[in-house]
N, C-alpha and C positions, 0 to 999 in steps of 0.2 A: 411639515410645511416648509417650503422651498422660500429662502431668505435672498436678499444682497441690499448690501445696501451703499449711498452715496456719499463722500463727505469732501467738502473744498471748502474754500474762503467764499465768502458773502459774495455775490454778483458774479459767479462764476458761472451760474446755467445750472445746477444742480435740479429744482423745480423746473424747468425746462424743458429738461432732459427726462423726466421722470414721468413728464406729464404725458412727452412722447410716447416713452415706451410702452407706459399706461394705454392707449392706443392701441400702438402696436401689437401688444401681445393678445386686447381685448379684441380686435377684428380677428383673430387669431381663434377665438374661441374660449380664452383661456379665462377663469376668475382671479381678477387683483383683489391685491389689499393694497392698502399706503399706511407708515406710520410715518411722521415728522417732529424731528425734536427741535423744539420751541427755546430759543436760550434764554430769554424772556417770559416772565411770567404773562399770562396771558385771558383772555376771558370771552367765552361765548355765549354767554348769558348778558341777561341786560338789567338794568336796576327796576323796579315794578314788576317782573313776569313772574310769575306764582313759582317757577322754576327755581329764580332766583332769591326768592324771599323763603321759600324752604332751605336752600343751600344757606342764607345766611342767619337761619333761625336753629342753624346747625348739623343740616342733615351732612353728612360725608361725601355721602352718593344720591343723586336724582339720575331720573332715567325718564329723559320726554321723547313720548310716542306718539306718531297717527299712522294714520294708516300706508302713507308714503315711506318713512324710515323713524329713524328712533337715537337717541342718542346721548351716552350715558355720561355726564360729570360726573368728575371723583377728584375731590381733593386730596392731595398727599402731603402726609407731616412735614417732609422735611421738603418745601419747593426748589433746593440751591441746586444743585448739581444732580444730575443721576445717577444712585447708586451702581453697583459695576451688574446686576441681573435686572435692572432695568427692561435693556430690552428683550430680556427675553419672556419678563413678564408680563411685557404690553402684548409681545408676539402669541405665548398663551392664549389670551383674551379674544381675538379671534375666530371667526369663524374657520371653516375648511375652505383654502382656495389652494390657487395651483402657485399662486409667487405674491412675495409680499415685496416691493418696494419699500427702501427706508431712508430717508433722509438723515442724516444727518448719526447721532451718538457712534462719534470716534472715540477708538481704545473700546467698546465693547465687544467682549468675545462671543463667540457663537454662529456670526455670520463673517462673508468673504464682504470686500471694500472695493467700489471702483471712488476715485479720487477722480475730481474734475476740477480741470486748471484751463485757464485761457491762454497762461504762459508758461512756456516751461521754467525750470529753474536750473542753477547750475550743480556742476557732481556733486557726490555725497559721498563716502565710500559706505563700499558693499557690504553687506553683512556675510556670514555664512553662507546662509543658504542662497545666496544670488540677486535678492532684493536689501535694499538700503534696511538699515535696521530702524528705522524710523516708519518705514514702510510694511515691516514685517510685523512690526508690535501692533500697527493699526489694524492689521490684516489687510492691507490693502495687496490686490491681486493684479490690477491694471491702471491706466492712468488715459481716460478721457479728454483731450484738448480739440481745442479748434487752433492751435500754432505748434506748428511742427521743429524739434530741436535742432537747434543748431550750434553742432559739435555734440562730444560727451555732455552726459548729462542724466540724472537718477532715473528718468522714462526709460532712457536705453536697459537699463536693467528688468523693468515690467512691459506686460505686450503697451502695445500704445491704438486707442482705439480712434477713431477721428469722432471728435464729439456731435459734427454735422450727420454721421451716417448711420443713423438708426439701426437699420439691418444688419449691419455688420456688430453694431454692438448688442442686441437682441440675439444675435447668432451665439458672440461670446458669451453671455448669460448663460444660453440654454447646452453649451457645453460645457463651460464652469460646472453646472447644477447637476450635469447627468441628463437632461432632460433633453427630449426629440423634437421640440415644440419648433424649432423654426426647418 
């Protein structure tokens, strides 16, 4: 299964951006996935619903269904941080599609990074292999903004995708991935 996923500071378009491509790639043909990491503990159950009075009568896992869609709570031991196979366990879980969009869990390995900023920031030095080493450890591959750098600056070293233009960032995707889709 074909991953990327996004990671920037709060209010940067992230969800925006995602929901676009989400779109894009589906008039395209293609099946999404979305995962999103929630820094905050979080709850979609409500206090009264049979769902939730199993979950706190102890079950783990509840799994509510109709005939529309379904959807499974599961609590985990430890809620602070995610562990480093996190996501590739959420990713597992999963059905078969063509791209999964992921918000968010930076530093995990397994998938490519596009980074999204509103502004640039100033240089970094480079790492070895060409991108800032802050940028390599993330795996980040490129650097989506809607403000273009002015002077040197760590973007210069990854492609720079203009965060307004979809298609061209859907292009980059499906080359990153191997894949013919756009």
């Amino acid at each position: 299964m074909k991953a990327i996923g996004f990671i920037g500071d709060s209010g940067a378009g992230k969800t925006t951006l995602i929901e676009r491509l989400i779109g894009h790639f589906s008039r395209g043909g293609l099946r999404l996935a979305a995962i999103k990491h929630a820094h905050h503990g979080f709850d979609i159950d409500r206090p009264g619903k049979d769902s939730y009075r199993f979950r706190a009568a102890g079950a783990a896992q509840v799994l509510i269904a109709s005939g529309q869609r379904w959807a499974l709570l599961s609590d985990e031991a430890a809620p602070e941080s995610p562990p480093a196979s996190a996501l590739a366990r959420l990713l597992a879980r999963l059905d078969p599609c063509d791209l999964v969009l992921v918000e968010g869990y930076r530093g995990q390995a397994g998938i490519p990074f596009i980074e999204v900023r509103r502004q640039p920031e100033p240089a970094m030095p480079a790492s070895a292999d060409g991108g800032t080493s802050a940028a390599a450890a993330a795996g980040v591959i490129a650097i989506a903004t809607n403000a273009a750098p002015a002077g040197p600056c760590v973007q210069s070293l990854l492609p720079m995708l203009d965060l307004n233009d979809i298609d061209a960032i859907a292009r980059f995707i499906a080359t990153t991935l191997g894949e013919p889709w756009c």
